[in-house]
C-alpha positions in Angstrom: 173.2 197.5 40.8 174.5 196.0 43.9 170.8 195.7 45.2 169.4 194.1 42.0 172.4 191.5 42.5 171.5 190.6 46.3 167.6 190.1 44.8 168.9 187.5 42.5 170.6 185.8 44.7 168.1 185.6 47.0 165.7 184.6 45.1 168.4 181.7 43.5 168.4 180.3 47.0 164.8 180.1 47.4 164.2 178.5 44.0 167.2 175.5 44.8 165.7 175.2 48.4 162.5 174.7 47.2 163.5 172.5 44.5 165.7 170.4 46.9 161.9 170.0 49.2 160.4 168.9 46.3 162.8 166.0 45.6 162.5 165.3 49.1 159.0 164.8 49.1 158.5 162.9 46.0 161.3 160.6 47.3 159.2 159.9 50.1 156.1 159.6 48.5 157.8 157.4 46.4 159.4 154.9 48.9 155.7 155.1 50.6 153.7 154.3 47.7 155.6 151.7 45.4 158.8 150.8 48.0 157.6 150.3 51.3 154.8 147.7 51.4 154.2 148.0 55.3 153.1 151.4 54.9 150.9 150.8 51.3 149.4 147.9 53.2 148.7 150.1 56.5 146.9 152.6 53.9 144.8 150.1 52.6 143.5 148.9 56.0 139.6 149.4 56.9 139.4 147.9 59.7 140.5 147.0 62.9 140.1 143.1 64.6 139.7 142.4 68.3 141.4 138.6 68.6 140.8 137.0 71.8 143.7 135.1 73.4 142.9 132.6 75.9 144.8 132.1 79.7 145.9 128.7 80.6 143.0 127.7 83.3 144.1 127.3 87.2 145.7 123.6 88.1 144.7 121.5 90.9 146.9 119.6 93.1 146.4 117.8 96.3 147.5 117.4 99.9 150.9 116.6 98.4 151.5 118.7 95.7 150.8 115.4 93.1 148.8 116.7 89.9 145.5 116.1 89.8 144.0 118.5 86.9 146.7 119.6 84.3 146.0 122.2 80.8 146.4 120.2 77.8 146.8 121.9 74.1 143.8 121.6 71.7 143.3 123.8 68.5 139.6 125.4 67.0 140.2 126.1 63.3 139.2 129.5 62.2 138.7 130.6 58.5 138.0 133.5 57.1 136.0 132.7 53.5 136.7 135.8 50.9 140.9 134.4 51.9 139.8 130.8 51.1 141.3 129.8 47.8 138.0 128.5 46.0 140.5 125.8 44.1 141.8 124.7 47.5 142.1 120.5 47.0 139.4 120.0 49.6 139.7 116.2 49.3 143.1 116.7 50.5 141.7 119.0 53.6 139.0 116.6 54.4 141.6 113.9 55.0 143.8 115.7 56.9 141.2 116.7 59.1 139.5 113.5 58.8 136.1 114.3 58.0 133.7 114.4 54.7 133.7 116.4 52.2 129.7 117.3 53.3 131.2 118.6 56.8 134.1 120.8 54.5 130.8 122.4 52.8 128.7 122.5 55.7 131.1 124.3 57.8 132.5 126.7 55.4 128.7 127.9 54.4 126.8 130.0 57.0 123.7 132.5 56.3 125.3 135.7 55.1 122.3 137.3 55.9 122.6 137.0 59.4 124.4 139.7 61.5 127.0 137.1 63.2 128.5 136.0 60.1 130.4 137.8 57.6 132.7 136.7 54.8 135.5 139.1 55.9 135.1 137.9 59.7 137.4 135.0 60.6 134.4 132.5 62.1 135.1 129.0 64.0 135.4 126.2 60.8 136.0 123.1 63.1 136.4 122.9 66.9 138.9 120.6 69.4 141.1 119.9 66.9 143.5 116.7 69.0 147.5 117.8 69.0 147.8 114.7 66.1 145.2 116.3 64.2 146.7 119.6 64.1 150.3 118.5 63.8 149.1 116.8 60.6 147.6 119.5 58.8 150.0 122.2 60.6 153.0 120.6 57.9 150.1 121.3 54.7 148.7 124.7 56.6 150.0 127.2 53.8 148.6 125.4 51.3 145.2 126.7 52.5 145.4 130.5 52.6 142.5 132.1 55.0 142.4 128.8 57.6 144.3 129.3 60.7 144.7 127.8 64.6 143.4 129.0 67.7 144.8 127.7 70.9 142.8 126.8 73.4 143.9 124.8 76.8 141.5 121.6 77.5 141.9 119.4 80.7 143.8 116.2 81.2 143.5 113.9 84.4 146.9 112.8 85.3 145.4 109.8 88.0 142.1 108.2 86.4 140.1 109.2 89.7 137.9 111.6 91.2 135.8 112.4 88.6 132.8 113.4 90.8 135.1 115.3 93.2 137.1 116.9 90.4 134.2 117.9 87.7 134.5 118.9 84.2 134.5 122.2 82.2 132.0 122.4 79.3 131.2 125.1 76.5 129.4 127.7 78.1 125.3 128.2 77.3 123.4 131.1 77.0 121.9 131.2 80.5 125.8 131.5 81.4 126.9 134.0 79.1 123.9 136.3 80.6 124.5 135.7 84.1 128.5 136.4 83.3 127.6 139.9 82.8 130.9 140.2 80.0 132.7 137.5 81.0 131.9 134.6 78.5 131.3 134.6 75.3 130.1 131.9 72.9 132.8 129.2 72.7 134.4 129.6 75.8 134.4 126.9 78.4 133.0 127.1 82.1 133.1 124.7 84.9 130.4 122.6 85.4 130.2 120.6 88.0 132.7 119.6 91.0 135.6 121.8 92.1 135.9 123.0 88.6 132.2 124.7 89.4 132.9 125.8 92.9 136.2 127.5 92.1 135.2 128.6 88.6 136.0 132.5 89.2 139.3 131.7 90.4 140.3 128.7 87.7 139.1 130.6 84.6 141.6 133.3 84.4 141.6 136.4 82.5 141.3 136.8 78.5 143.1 139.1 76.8 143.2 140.7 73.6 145.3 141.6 70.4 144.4 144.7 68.1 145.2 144.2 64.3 144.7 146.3 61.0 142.7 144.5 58.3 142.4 144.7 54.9 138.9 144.7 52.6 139.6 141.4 52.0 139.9 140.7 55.6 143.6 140.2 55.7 146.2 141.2 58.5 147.8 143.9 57.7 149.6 144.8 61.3 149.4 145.4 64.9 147.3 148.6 65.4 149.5 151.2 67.3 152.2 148.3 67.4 150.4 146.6 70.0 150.4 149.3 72.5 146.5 148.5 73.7 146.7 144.8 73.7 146.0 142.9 76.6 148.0 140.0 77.3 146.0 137.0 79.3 146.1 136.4 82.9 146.4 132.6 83.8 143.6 130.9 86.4 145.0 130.8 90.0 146.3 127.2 91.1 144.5 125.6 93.7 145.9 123.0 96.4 143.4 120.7 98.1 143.0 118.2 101.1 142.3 115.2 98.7 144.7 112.2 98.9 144.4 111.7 94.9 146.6 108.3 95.7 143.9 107.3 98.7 140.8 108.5 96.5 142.2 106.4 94.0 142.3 103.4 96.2 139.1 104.0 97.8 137.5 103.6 94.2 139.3 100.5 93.9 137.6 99.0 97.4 134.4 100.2 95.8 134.4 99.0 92.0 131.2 97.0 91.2 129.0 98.8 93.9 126.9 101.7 94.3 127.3 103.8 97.2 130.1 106.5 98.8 133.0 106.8 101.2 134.1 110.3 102.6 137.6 110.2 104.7 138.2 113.0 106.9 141.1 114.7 109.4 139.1 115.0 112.5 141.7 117.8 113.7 141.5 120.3 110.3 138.2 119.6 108.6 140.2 118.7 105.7 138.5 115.9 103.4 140.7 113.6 102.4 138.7 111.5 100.2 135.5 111.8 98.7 134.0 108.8 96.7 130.9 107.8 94.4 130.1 105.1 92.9 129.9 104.0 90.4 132.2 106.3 88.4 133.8 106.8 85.8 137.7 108.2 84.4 137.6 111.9 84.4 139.2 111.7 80.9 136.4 110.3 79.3 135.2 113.9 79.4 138.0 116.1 78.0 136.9 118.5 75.3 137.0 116.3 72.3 135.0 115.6 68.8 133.8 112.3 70.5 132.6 113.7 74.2 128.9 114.1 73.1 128.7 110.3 72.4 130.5 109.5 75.5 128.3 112.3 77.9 125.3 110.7 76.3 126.2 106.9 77.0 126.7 108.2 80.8 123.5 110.4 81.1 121.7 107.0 80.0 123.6 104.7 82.3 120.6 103.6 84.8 122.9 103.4 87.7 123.2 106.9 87.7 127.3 107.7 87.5 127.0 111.7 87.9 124.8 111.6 90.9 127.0 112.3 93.7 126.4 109.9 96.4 128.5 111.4 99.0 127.0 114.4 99.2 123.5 114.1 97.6 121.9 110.7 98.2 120.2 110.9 101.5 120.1 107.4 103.7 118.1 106.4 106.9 121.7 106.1 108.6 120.9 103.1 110.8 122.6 102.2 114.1 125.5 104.5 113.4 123.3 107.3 115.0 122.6 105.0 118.4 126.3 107.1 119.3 124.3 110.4 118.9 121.3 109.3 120.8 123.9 108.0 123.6 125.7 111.0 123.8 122.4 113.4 123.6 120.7 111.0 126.3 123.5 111.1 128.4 123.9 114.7 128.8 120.1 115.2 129.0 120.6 113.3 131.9 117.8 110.7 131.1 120.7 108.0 131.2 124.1 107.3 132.5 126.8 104.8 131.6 126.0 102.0 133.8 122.0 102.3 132.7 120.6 98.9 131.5 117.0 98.4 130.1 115.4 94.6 129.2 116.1 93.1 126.2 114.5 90.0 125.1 115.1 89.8 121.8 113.1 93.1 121.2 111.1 95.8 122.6 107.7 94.8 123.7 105.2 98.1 123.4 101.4 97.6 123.0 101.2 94.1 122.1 103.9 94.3 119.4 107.8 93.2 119.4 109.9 95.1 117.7 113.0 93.0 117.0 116.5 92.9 117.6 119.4 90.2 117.3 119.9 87.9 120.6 122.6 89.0 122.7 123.3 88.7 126.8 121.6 91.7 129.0 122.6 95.3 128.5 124.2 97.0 131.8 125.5 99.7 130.2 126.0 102.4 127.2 129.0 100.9 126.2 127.8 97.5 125.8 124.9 99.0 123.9 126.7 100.6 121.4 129.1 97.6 121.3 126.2 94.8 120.2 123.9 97.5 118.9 120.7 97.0 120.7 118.0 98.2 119.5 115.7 98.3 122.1 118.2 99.7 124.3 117.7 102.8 121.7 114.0 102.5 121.6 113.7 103.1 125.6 116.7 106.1 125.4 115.1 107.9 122.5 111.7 107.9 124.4 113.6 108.9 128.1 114.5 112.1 125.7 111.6 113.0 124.3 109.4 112.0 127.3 111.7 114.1 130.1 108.9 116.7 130.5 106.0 114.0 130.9 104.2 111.4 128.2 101.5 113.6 127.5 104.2 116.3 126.3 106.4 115.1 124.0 106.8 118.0 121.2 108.7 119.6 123.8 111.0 116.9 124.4 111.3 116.4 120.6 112.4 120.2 120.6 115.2 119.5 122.6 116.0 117.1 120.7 116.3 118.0 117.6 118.0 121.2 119.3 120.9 118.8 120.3 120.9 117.1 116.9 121.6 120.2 114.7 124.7 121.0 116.7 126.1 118.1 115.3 125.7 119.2 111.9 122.6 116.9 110.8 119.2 118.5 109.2 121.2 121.2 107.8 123.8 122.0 105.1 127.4 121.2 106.5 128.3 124.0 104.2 131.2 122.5 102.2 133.0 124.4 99.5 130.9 122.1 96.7 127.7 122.4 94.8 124.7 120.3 95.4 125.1 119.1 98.6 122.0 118.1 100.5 121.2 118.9 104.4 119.5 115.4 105.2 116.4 115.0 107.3 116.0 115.5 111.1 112.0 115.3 111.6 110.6 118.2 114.0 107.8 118.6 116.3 106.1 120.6 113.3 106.7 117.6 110.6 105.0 114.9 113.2 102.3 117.0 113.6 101.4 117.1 110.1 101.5 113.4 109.9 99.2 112.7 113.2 97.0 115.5 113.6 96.2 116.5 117.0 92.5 116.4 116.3 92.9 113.0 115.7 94.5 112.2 119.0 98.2 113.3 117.8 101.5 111.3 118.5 103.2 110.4 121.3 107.1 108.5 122.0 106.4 105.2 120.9 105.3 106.2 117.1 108.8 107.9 116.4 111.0 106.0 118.2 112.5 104.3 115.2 114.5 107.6 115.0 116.5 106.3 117.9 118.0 103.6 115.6 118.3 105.9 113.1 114.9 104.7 110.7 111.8 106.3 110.3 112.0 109.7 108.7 115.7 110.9 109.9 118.1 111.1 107.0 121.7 112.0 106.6 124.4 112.4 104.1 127.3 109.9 104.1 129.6 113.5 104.7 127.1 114.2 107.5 128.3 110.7 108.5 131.7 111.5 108.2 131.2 114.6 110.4 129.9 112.7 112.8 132.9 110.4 112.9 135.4 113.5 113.0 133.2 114.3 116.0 133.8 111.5 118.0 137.3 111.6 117.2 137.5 114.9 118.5 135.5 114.1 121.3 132.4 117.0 121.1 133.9 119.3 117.6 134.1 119.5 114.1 135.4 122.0 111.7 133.1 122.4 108.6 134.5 119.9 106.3 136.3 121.5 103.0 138.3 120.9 100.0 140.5 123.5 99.3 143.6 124.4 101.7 145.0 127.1 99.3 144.8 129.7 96.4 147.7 130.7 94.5 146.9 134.3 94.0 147.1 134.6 98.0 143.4 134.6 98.4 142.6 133.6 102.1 140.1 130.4 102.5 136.7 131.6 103.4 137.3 131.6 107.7 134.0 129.4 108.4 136.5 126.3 107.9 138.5 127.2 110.8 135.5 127.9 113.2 135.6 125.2 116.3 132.3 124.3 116.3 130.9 122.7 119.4 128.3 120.2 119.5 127.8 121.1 123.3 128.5 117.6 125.0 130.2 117.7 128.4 133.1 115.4 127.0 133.0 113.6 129.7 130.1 111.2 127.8 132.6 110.7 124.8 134.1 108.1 126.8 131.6 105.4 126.9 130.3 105.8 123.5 133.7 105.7 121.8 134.8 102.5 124.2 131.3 100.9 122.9 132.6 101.9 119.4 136.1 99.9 120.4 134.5 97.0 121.1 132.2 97.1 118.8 135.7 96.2 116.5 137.4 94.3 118.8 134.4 92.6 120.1 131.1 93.3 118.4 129.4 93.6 115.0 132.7 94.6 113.1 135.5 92.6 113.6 136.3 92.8 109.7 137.2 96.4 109.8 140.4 95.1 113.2 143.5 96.7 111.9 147.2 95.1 113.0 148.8 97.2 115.0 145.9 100.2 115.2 142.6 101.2 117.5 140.0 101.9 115.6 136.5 102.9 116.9 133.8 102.1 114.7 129.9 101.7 114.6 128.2 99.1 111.6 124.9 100.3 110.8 122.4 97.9 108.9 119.7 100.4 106.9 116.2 98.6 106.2 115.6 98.9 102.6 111.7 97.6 101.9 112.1 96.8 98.1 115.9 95.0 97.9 118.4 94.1 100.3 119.3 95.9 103.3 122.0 98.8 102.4 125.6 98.6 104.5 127.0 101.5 106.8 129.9 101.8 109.1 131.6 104.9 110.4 135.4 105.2 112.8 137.9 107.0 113.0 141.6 105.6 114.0 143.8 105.8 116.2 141.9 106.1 119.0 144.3 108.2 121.0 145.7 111.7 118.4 143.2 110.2 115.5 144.3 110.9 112.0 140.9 110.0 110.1 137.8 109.8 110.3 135.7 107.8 107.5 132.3 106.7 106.7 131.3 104.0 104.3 127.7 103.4 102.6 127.4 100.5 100.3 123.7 100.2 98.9 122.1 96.6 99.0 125.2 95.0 100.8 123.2 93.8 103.9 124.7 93.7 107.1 127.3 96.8 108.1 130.1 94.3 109.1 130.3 93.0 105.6 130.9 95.0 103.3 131.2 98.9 104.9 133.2 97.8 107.8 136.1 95.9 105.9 136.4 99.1 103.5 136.1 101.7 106.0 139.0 99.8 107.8 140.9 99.3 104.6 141.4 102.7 103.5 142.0 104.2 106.9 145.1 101.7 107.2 146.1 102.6 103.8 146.0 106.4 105.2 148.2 105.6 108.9 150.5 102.8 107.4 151.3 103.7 103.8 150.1 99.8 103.0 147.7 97.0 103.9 149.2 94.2 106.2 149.8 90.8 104.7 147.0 89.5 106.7 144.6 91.3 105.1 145.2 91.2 101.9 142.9 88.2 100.9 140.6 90.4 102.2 141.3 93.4 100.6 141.3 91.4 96.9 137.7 90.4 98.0 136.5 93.6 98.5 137.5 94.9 95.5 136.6 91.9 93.4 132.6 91.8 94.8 129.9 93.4 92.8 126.9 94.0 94.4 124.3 94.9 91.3 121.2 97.0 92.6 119.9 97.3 89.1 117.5 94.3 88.1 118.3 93.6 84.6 115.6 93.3 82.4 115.1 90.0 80.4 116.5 89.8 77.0 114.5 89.0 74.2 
């Protein structure tokens, strides 16, 4: 008896245990089927969607921390189609958006067959969507279910200068998306050109990534593991440069209504302080917007050329400015010294045939030279050079040479931290040789000697030019000119730009060439570019130009004692050096020392700017 008892109540408490689980359970099946929509929805998902989330691209600032590229926000609008309510009032879209109801069908219907598309897969309806634009339809947004806004940052230009310097980003093409290896992906955006280009890997940032549950109707259903393998986006690094955005602005100014360059540099650093083509153009023109194709398209078509970068790609005969090289280079090959004087008379006579310069008294020495800039003063020194080991020898003068020349930087990259820049034209033994065969009697002194006034084939860049002036300044060394002073992520700058580099001239002979370049302000073929109160030594160059008018060069640096920049100045078409180069040169150095232009030279100053010197001949309209 007492053991059939014990049975039933053992068996009572199994049957009210398992009746209390099975409560339990159909509770909970209960609350997760019909009560708990996050969990019914999480049942229903299919599928999980990869979103991309863009970082906020690296700023620029210059030498004193002033803003010179900022992020701005821009939207693309993203639909997916099956969500799109196929009663939406489309009229009503179409004028918030402000385009045509043929755009609204033309964007919303892609070929289903193809493997990009799908009607479940959100897909970009219509891209750079301006902050009005979106704030507009952002108040009507839930009124059209399946449309939503990506954020993407676009670039904004805080001082309207520096386009060429500063560059643009663009949508990236295929050619970049394969070379990215992963990086890029159709739609994002890439620098193209300028600092933008050079700096791309450190400007771009990192994406990152968001993980959501979908629905078969292509809805978000929630975060997938609650967001535990998203990737949040890593912001470009910042980079500070040795641009003057305030003096670049001002140089542009000096230079409105002409075509040509100025590059500004501190001799003791390297660092460029100012880097100028015209002509131009604001860098805002060329923000990612719905009406940049029209704008990119009126530039590419502009004859005088705006996105060809003058100061580092045109290359230019450099004219008399290079009569300091050949000084320096003659002197300590010994062929000259300072207190050498050679005949003048309005020319150099050689085999019947003048070849000309200005009317001046007799040339006793180097300084003088370089002060009145006489060319056959250079004729006879470039010849001394490449004639040292006899007439009948000259290649191997001409080696030396052009040994000598290349430490200065010329007939080589300078090796800037910018794309496209050209290394100029220093004619070798080789080259000549190709133009005057030796079987036809070769060449000798007299048939390259234009090179010593810097014409014939030598060419340089108006940064070489610069270079050169830093140079001087520094009396025999440069550091290789460069943009970019610092990285925010604590990345060092590359150590070739701050490498002493030599040009391997006792620095004794800086002396006489930079007091000819003195007086060649004070006393000589620039008295335009005389600054109150400052030395400057400078050197005008007038380039021969066979089709138009001669182009205008001039290169200093000031002071002349603890110099603070050095500057070059090309003005195409503007004759004489002293006119036009000189005074602008001048101009923006002062604005650099001082902080302002003197009263006296303000008339001056307005003229500059207020001169246009056309080089395109317009054609006759009919």
């Amino acid at each position: 008896m007492k053991k059939g008892a014990n049975d039933r109540k053992r068996l009572l408490a199994i049957q009210v245990v398992m009746t209390i689980g099975a409560f339990v359970l159909i509770a909970k099946a209960t609350s997760l089927q019909l009560i708990n929509n996050a969990f019914r929805s999480r049942a229903q998902a299919i599928a999980i969607d990869k979103t991309t989330t863009y970082p906020s691209r690296g700023i620029l600032l210059d030498r004193n921390g002033k803003l010179m590229i900022s992020n701005n926000p821009m939207y693309d609008l993203m639909v997916t189609y099956k969500l799109v309510n196929p009663h939406m009032d489309t009229a009503k879209f179409c004028e918030l958006l402000d385009i045509d109801k043929s755009t609204f069908v033309k964007n919303m219907n892609k070929d289903w067959k193809d493997v990009r598309f799908s009607k479940s897969v959100p897909f970009v309806f219509l891209k750079k969507l301006s902050v009005p634009t979106f704030a507009k339809l952002q108040e009507h947004l839930h009124e059209y279910p399946g449309f939503f806004p990506v954020l993407r940052n676009i670039r904004g230009y805080p001082v309207h200068a520096g386009a060429h310097l500063l560059g643009y980003i663009s949508e990236v093409s295929p050619k970049d998306i394969e070379k990215g290896n992963g990086i890029y992906s159709p739609g994002d955006y890439i620098g193209a050109i300028g600092l933008e280009k050079q700096y791309e890997k450190y400007l771009r940032g990192k994406k990152g990534y968001k993980y959501q549950l979908k629905d078969n109707l292509g809805r978000i259903v929630g975060s997938f593991k609650d967001g535990a393998q998203d990737v949040d986006p890593v912001s470009g690094s910042d980079l500070k440069t040795s641009i003057d955005i305030d003096l670049q602005a001002y140089a542009e100014w000096l230079m409105a209504g002409k075509v040509g360059s100025v590059v500004a540099i501190e001799p003791k650093s390297g660092e460029i302080l100012s880097m100028v083509s015209t002509p131009t153009y604001d860098p805002n023109l060329l923000i990612i917007t719905r009406e940049r194709g029209k704008t990119l398209s009126k530039l590419l078509k502009d004859p005088q050329l705006p996105f060809f970068d003058r100061s580092i790609m045109a290359e230019y005969p450099p004219g008399s400015v290079f009569k300091t090289v050949v000084s320096l280079i003659g002197l300590n090959e010994g062929v000259i010294k300072r207190n050498t004087g050679f005949v003048c008379n309005h020319g150099y006579f050689y085999a019947g045939h003048l070849y000309g310069c200005h009317g001046h008294r007799p040339v006793h020495s180097v300084d003088y030279a370089v002060q009145i800039s006489c060319n056959s003063y250079f004729f006879q020194t470039l010849r001394k050079i490449v004639d040292q080991y006899g007439f009948y020898n000259p290649d191997k003068g001409l080696d030396r040479f052009v040994h000598d020349v290349t430490k200065f930087g010329l007939g080589h990259k300078l090796g800037i931290d910018f794309p496209n820049e050209k290394s100029g034209n220093i004619p070798t033994t080789a080259y000549y040789d190709k133009i005057y065969p030796k079987k036809l009697g070769g060449w000798k002194s007299p048939a390259i000697m234009s090179i010593g006034i810097g014409q014939g084939e030598i060419q340089l860049t108006t940064l070489q030019i610069a270079n050169l002036a830093a140079i001087m300044a520094n009396r025999g060394y440069f550091y290789t000119p460069h943009l970019v002073t610092e990285i925010s992520d604590g990345t060092p700058i590359d150590s070739i730009y701050s490498v002493k580099r030599s040009v391997d001239i006792d620095r004794q002979y800086f002396e006489p060439v930079i007091h000819g370049m003195q007086m060649a302000v004070e006393a000589g073929t620039a008295p335009l570019a005389r600054i109150p109160g400052v030395t400057i030594c400078g050197k005008t160059g007038t380039v021969q130009n066979a089709h138009k008018k001669d182009h205008s060069v001039f290169f200093a640096f000031a002071p002349k004692d603890d110099p603070k920049i050095a500057i070059a100045v090309f003005v195409e078409n503007a004759g004489w050096g002293g006119s036009y180069a000189a005074p602008i040169a001048s101009l923006v150095a002062e604005k650099y020392i001082k902080g302002e232009i003197d009263p006296s030279r303000k008339a001056l100053e307005t003229r500059m700017h207020e001169t246009v010197i056309n080089t395109i001949e317009k054609k006759d309209e009919k």
